[in-house]
N, C-alpha and C positions, 0 to 999 in steps of 0.2 A: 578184358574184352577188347578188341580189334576196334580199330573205326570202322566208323558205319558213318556211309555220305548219306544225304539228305538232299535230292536237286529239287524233286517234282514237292507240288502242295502233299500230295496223298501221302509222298517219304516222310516231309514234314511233320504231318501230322500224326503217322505214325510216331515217331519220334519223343514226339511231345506226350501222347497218351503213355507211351513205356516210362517216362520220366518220374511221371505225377504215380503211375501204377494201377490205372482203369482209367475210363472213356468218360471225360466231365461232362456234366449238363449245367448251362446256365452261368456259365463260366469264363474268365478271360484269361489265357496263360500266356505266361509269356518265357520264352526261351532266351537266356542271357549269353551272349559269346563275346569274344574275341576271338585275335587273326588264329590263334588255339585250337577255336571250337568252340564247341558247348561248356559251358560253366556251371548251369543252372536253371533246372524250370522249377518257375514258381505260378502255384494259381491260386486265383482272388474268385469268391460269389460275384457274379453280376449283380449289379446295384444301381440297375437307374434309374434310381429317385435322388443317389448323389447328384449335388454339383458340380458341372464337370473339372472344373478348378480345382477344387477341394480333394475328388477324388484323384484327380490325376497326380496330385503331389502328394497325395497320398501314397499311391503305386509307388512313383518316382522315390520317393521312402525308403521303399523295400527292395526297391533296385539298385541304389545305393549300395546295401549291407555288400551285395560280389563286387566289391573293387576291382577286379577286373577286367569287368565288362566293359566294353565297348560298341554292344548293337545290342538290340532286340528283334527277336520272331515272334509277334503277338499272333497270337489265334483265337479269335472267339466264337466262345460255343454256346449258339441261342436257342433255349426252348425258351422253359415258360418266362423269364427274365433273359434282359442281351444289355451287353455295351451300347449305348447310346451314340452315335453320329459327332454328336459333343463332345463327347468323354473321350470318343477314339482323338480326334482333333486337339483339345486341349492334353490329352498326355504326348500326341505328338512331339507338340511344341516344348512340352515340360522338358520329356526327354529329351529332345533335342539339345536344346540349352545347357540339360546336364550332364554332355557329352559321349549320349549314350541314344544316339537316335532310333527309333524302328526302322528296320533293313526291311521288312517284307512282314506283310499283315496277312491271315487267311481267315475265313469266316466256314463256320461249319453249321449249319444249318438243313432244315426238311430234307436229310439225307446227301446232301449234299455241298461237299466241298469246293468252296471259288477262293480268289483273289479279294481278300475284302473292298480293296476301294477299285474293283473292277467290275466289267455288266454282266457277269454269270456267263459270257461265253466260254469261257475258261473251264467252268462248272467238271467235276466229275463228282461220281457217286461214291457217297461215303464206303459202300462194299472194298471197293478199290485200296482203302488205305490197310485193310488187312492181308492184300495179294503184293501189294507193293517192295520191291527188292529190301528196302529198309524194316520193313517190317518181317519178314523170311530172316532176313541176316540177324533182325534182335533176335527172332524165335528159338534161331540156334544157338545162339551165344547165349542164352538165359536158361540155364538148369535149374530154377527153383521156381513152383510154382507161387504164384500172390494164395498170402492167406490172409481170403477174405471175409468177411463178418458173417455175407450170407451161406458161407460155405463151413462154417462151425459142425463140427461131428454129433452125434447125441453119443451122449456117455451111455457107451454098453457095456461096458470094462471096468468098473470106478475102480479109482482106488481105495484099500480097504479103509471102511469107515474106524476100524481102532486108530492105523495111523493117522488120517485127518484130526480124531480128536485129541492122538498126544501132541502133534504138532500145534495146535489150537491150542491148547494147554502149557506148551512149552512157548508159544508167542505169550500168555498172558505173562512171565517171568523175563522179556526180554525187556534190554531199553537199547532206544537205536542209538545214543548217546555213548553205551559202553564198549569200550575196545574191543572184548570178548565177542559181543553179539557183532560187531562189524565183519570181527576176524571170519568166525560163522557163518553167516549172511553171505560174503563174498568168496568164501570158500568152497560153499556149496553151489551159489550159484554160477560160480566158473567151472565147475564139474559139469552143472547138468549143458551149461553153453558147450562146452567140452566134446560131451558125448553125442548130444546134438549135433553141431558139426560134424562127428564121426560117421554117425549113422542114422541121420534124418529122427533119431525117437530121442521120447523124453519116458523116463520111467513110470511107475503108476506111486511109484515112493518118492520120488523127486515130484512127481504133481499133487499127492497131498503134502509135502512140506512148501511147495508154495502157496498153497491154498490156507495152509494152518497158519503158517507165518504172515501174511498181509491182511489176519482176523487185527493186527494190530498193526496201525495208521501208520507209528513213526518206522517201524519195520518195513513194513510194505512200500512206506517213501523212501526209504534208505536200499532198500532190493533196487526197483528201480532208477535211481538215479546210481546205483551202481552201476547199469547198462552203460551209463554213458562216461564217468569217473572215476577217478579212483581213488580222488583229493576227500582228508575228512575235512576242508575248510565248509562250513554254514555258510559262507554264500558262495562256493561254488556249487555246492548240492543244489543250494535254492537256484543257483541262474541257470544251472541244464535243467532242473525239475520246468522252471516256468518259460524253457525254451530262448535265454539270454542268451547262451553257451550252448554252441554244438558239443555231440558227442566225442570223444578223444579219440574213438575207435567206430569208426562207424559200420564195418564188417563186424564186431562184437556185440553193437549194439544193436544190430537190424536182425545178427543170427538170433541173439536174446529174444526179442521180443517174439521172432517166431518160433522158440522153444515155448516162452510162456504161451502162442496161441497153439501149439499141437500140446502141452499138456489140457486144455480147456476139455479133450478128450475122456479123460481121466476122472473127471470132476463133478459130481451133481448139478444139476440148474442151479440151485438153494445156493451155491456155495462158490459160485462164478464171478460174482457182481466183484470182487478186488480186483483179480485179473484181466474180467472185461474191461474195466476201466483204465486199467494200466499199458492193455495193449491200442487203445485209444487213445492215450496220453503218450504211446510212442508214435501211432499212427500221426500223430495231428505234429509230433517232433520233425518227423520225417518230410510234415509238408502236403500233408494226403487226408487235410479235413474235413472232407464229407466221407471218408471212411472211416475215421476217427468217431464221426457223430453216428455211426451205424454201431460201431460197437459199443458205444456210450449210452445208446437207444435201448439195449440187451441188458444192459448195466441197471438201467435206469426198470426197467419192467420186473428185473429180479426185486431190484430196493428203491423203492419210488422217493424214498430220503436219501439216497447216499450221495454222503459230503460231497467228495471228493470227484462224484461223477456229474454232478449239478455245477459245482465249480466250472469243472474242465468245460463243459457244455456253456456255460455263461461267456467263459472266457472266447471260447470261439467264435462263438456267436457276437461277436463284440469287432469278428475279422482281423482280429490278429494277427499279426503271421510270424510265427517265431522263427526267430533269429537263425535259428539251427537249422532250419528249410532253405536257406537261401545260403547259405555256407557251403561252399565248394569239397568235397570231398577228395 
């Protein structure tokens, strides 16, 4: 993709929402550059019941991880929670000091976009930042749509329930430990990314074998952080699975995960909850956790126990920000 300038708030702010990949609420982002450009948006929940010390070196944290930063674009986005007056103030200074000042603040608010530390005559309407040259210019340069939680298909098509349950059947005989089942695992799943890539589809036999196959935990962990690896070392699986380690390939791993969500097409409600959860677990990698918590929300209604999506969900909710979201692609 071509540059795309950014001079006006509304450019801006377009800018920042295509980063993240929807319109935040209640949010602070912040856009990481040098003399470059852009490096990296990353967003944080508003939290102002933090301290603003505490919190601000907090951020300061995670602004660290792009080493090559040198400015930030903060933008905050207030509804029912906002950054605090404090917070903005004290990450100032944070940042400042850690050579990495704010260049230009915007605050987006009741429709309307200003200068944060300015008196709203500046003001224009948030409409604006969808007509804006920067936002026209992403439109065109972006040939894939976001696939989003609320936008899931219902299965009218399933795939045939024999193959789900020989695949189910053939996950109880795997171990993600064994050569064979890696070789497998990763075989199949660089076909179906393959094909995907080819021609936007995923089959209705390539969506019940991942459906059968993450009936079993260490399988279904080992598919997945195959998105992003392709090391059999146990702690680099563990450090891209818990978001330590960005992906190696991150065109392989962002076309993956939306293979896994267009086969979600394919598949019964009953039989969704791994997937859901996985393309939540890639959502929240990528840096985009309140749309991770949507499809983990989906996860969570199919199987009101499951491990692995009460985990992911803890985890988040804890404001984490993995590693792998802030890592410059």
């Amino acid at each position: 993709m071509k540059s795309i300038k950014a001079t006006t708030m509304a450019e801006v702010t377009a800018v920042a929402i295509h980063g993240i990949g929807f319109i935040p609420t209640s949010s602070v982002v912040l856009m990481l550059t040098n003399d470059n450009g852009l490096l990296a948006t990353l967003r944080v929940d508003a939290s102002p019941e933090a301290p603003a010390e505490e919190w601000a070196q907090q951020i300061t944290t995670y602004v660290h991880r792009v080493s090559d930063a040198n400015s930030v674009i903060l933008l905050s986005f207030e509804n029912e929670k906002a950054m605090t007056t404090q917070q903005f103030r004290a990450l100032g200074d944070t940042l400042a000091r850690a050579g990495c000042p704010i260049r230009n603040s915007v605050l987006i608010t009741d429709g309307w976009v200003m200068d944060y530390d300015g008196d709203s005559t500046d003001a224009v309407e948030f409409s604006t930042v969808a007509e804006s040259n920067a936002a026209l210019a992403l439109m065109v340069s972006t040939t894939k749509a976001a696939k989003m939680a609320a936008d899931i298909p219902a299965c009218t098509t399933p795939a045939s329930i024999s193959d789900l349950e020989k695949f189910i059947n053939d996950a109880h005989h795997m171990g993600s430990e064994d050569e064979e089942t890696r070789a497998v695992v990763r075989g199949t799943l660089a076909d179906m990314v393959g094909g995907y890539r080819h021609n936007g589809k995923v089959s209705p036999q390539h969506a019940a074998w991942l459906a059968g196959i993450c009936t079993n935990k260490g399988v279904r962990d080992l598919l997945f952080a195959s998105l992003a690896t392709t090391s059999d070392d146990a702690g680099t699986i563990s450090a891209v699975l818990m978001g330590e380690k960005a992906p190696e390939d991150w065109e392989f791993f962002l076309t993956g995960a939306d293979a896994v969500y267009t086969a979600l097409e394919f598949i019964p409600e009953a039989s969704r909850t791994d997937l859901l959860a996985g393309v939540g677990w890639a959502r929240w990698i990528d840096g985009q956790g309140s749309e991770a918590m949507k499809f983990l929300a989906l996860a969570l209604e199919s199987d009101p126990e499951h491990r692995l999506t009460t985990l992911l969900i803890t985890l988040i909710n804890t404001g984490e920000l993995p590693r792998s979201a802030s890592t410059k692609r």
